[in-house]
C-alpha positions as CSV (number, residue, x, y, z in Angstrom):
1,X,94.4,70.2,109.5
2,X,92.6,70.9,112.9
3,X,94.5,73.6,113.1
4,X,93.5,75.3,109.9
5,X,89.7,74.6,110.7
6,X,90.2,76.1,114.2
7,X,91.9,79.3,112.6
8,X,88.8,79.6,109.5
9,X,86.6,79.3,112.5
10,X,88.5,82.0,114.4
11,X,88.2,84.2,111.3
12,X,84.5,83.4,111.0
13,X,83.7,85.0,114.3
14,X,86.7,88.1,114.0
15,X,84.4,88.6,110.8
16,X,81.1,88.8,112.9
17,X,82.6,91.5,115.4
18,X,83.8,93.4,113.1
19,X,80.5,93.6,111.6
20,X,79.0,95.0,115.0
21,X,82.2,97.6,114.4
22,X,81.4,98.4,110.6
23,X,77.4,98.9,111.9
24,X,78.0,100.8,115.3
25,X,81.8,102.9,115.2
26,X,80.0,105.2,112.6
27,X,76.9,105.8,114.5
28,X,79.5,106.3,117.6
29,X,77.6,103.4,119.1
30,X,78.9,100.8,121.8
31,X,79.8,97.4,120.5
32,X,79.4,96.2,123.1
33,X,75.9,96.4,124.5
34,X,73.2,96.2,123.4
35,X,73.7,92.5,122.3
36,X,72.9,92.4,118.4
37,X,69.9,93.3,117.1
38,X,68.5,93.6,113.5
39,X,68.5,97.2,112.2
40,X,65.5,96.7,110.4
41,X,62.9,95.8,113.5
42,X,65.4,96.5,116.5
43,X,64.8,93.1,117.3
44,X,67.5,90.9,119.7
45,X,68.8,88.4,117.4
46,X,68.8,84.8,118.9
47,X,72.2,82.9,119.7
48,X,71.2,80.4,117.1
49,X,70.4,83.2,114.1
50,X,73.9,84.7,115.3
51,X,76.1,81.6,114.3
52,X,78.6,83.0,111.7
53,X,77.5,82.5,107.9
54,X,75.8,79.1,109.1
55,X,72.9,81.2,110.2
56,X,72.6,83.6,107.4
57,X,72.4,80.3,105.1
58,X,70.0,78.7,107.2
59,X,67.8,81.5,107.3
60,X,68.2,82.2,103.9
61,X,69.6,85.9,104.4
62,X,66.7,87.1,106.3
63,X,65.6,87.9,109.5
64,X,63.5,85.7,111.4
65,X,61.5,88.3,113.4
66,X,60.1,90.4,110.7
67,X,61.5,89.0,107.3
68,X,63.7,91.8,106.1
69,X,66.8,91.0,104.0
70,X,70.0,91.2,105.9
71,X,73.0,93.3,104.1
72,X,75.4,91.3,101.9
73,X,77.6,92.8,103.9
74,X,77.9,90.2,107.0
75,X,78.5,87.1,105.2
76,X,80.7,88.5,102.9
77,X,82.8,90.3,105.7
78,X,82.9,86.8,108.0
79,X,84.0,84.9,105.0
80,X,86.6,87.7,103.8
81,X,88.0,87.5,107.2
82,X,88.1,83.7,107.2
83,X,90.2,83.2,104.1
84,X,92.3,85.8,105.3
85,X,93.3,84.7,108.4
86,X,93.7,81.1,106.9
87,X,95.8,82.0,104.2
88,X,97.8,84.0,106.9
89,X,98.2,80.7,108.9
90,X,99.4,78.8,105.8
91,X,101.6,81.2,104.9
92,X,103.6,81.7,108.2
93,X,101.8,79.5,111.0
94,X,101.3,80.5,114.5
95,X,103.8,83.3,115.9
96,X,104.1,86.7,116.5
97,X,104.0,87.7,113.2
98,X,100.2,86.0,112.5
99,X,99.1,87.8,115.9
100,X,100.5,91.3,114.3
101,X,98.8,90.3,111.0
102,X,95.5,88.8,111.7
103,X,95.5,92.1,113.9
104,X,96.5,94.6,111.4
105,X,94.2,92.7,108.3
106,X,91.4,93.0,111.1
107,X,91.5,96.9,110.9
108,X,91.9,97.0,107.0
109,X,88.7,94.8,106.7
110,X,87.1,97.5,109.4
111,X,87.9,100.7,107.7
112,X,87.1,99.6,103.9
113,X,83.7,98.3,104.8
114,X,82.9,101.3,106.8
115,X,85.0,103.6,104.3
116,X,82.7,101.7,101.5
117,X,79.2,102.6,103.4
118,X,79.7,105.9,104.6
119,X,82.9,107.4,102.6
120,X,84.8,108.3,105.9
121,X,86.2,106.1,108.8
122,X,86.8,107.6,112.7
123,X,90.3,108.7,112.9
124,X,90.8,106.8,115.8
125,X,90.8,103.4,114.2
126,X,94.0,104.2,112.3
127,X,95.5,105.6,115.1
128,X,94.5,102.2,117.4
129,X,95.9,100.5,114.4
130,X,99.0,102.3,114.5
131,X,99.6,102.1,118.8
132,X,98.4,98.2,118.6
133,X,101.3,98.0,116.0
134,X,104.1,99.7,117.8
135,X,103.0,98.0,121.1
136,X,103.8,94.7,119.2
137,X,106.7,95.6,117.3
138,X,108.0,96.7,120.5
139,X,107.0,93.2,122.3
140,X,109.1,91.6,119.3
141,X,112.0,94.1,119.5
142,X,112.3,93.7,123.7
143,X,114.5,90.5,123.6
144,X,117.4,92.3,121.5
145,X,117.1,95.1,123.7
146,X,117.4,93.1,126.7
147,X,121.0,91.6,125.1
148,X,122.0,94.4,123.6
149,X,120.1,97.7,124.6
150,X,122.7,99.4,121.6
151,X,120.6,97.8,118.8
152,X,118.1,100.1,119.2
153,X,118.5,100.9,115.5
154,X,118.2,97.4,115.0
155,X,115.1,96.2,116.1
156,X,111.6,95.8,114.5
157,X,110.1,98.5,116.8
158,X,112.6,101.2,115.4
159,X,111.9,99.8,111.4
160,X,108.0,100.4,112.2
161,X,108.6,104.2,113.5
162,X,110.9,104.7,110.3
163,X,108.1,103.1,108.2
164,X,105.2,105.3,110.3
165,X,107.2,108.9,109.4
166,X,107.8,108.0,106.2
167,X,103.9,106.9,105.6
168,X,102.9,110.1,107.0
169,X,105.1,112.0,105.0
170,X,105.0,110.2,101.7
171,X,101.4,109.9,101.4
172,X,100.6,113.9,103.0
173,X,103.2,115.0,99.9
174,X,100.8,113.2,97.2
175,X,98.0,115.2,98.7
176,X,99.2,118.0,98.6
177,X,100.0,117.5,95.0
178,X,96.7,116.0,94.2
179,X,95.0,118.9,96.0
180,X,96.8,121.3,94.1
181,X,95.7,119.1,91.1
182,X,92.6,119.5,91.6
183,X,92.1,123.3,92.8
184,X,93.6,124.2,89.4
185,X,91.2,121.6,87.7
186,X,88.6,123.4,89.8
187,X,89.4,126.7,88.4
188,X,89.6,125.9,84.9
189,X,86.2,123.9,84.8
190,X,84.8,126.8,87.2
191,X,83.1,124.2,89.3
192,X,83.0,123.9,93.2
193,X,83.8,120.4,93.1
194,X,83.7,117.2,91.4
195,X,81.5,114.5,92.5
196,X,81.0,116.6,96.2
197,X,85.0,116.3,96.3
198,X,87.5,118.9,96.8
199,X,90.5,116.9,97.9
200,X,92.4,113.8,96.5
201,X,93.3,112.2,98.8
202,X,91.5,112.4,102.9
203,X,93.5,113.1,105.9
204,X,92.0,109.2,107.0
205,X,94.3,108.4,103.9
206,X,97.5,109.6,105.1
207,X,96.8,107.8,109.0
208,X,96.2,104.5,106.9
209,X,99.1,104.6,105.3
210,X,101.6,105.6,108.5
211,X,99.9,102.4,110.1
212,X,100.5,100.1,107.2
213,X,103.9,101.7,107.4
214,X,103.9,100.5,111.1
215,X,103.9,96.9,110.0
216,X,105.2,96.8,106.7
217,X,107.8,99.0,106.7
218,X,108.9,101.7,103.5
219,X,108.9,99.4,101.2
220,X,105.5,98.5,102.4
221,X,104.5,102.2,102.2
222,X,105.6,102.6,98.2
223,X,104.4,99.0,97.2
224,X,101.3,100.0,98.5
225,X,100.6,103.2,97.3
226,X,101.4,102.5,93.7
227,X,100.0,99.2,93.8
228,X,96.3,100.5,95.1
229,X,95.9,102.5,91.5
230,X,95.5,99.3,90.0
231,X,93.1,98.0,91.7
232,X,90.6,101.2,91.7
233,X,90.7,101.6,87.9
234,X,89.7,98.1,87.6
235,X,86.5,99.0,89.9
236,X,85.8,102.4,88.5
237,X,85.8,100.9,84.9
238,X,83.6,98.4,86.0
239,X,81.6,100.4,87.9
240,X,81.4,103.2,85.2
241,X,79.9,100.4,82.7
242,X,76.3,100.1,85.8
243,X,76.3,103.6,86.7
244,X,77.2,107.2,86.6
245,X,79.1,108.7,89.8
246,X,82.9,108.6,89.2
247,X,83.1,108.7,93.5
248,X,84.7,105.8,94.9
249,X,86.5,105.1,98.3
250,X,89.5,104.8,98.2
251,X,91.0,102.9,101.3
252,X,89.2,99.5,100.3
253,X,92.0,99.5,97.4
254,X,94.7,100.9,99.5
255,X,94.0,97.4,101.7
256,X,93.8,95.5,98.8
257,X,97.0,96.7,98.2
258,X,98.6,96.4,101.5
259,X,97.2,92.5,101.6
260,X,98.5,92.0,98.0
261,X,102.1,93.7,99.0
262,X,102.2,91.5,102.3
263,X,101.8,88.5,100.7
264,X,103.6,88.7,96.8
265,X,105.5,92.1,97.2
266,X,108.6,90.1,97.1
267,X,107.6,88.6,94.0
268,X,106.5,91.9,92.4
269,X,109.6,93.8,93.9
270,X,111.3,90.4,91.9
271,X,110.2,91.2,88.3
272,X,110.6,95.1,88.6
273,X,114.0,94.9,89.6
């Protein structure tokens, strides 16, 4: 039990740094200094109004200097985070495998917020995704080596660079196919776009999917992709019935999916088959 408050606690604070990521990596910002401040008044914020959650309810989600509102975004993210990382625990307790998780759902909670905001994500966070992923598999693959450096073909680390080429490669044929798609779509309704887009799928698509390759593995990779469909035609639907735009990122799904696969894709892979 102490445990599993120590780990939602853990998750409550992963949550608040990677709010200071979502808010600063875009604007190519340090997270590191300065300390946080509100982006309404470019006030410091207090120790005490930078608890996680707790200070957002006790200031009633606004700030103290000058009042304004503060985004939806930072509880939601902390909490998000939380669940996660507990449900992770739960799931598989405290080994290498959590560490490689709690890392890898870290980065999928980065790049759909930021994704969300500003409809892109730096290409470097996928790619630190991907190297934090191999550098682990390959922790977890040393001991086999160490008995039996033949095994190569054996261990985790060589399963994630299988997974990572065949993310890349699986994901870049779709888009070219979507692309294609679309150009001819394009031509037909003699438009220069739709919704400002001219591709289907972004290049930040095909890096996300050679890291969740990285740690899931092929199956992974195809679970994932046809799995995050789902999920964005229940939001656009939704989202069709408030408003207009048909635009919607598309790498919050693509986690959604990875999280979903990670923890039922067994089960789904179960009924299909």
């Amino acid at each position: 039990m102490l445990e599993s408050v120590f780990v939602f606690i853990f998750g409550l604070c992963m949550g608040s740094f990677l709010n200071v990521c979502i808010y600063r990596l875009p604007k190519e910002k340090s997270i590191i200094n300065p300390r946080s401040f509100c982006p309404h008044c470019s006030k410091p914020i207090k120790w005490y109004d930078n608890i996680p959650l707790l200070s957002y309810l006790f200031l009633k989600g606004r700030c103290r200097q000058c009042g304004q509102k503060i985004a939806w975004r930072y509880p939601v993210v902390e909490v998000i985070t939380a669940v996660l990382f507990l449900f992770l625990y739960v799931q598989v307790g405290f080994n290498l495998l959590f560490l490689e998780f709690i890392f890898l759902f870290s980065v999928l909670i980065l790049v759909s917020f930021i994704d969300i905001e500003y409809h892109a994500i730096p290409a470097y966070i996928c790619i630190i995704g991907i190297l934090g992923g191999l550098f682990m598999k390959a922790v977890a693959s040393w001991p086999m080596l160490k008995e039996d450096p033949l095994s190569v073909t054996s261990t985790p680390l060589f399963r994630s660079l299988k997974g990572m080429i065949f993310g890349f490669g699986f994901v870049y044929f779709f888009k070219l196919l979507g692309d294609l798609f679309i150009s001819v779509l394009l031509r037909i309704r003699k438009k220069d776009s739709i919704e400002g887009e001219k591709e289907s799928l972004g290049l930040g698509d095909v890096d996300f999917m050679g890291m969740i390759g990285v740690f899931m593995g092929i199956k992974g990779v195809v679970l994932t992709f046809f799995i995050a469909p789902f999920f964005a035609v229940l939001y656009s639907v939704f989202a069709l019935m408030f408003r207009k735009s048909h635009l919607i990122p598309y790498l919050p799904y693509l986690s959604l999916a990875a999280i979903t696969t990670f923890f039922w894709g067994h089960k789904i892979l179960a009924v299909i088959f």
